[in-house]
Structure formats: C-alpha cells, structure tokens
N, C-alpha and C positions, 0 to 999 in steps of 0.2 A: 504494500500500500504506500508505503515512504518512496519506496525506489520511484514508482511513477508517479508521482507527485515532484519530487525533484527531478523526473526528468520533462516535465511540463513546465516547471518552473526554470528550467535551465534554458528552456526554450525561446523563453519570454523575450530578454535582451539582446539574444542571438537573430531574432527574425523579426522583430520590431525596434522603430528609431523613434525614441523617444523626445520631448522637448526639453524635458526637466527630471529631473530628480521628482520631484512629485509626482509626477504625472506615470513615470517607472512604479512608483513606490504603493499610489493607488492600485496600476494596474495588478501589482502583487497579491495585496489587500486583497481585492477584486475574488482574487483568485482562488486565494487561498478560500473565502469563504465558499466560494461555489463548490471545491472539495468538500470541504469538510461537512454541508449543509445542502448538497444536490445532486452529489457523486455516490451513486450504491457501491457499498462493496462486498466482495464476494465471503469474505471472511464475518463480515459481518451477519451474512443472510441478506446481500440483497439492499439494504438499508444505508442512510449516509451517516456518519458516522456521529453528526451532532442532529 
C-alpha cells in the first residue's frame, strides 16, 4: 500500500511543472487525501483506508 503511494507521489514532480512551492505542496495534500479517503484497498477489504 506505501510502495504505490510513493510511487504516485514520486510521480507528481516528475511529470508536472509547477509555479510555486505551494501550489506542488497542495497538489500533495490533494493527494494524499484522495489515498487515504477514496482509494480501496485490497488489504483492507476493498475499503479506503480512512
């Protein structure tokens, strides 16, 4: 579950150009909640994890 989340997140900076610091920093934010709160996972049963 970590593995591919850092590798989604390593993704981030490599294939998007950002304006600001912020604007990277959101997009993280962004992200991380979409994991943690819209991504099922398998270990879970299917479910997001928050």
């Amino acid at each position: 579950m970590v593995e591919r989340f850092n590798g989604r997140i390593a993704e981030v900076p490599a294939t998007t150009r950002f304006d600001s610091y912020q604007s990277l920093e959101q997009t993280i934010t962004r992200d991380v909640q979409v994991c943690n709160q819209h991504i099922p996972q398998k270990a879970l049963g299917h479910i997001a994890p928050i």
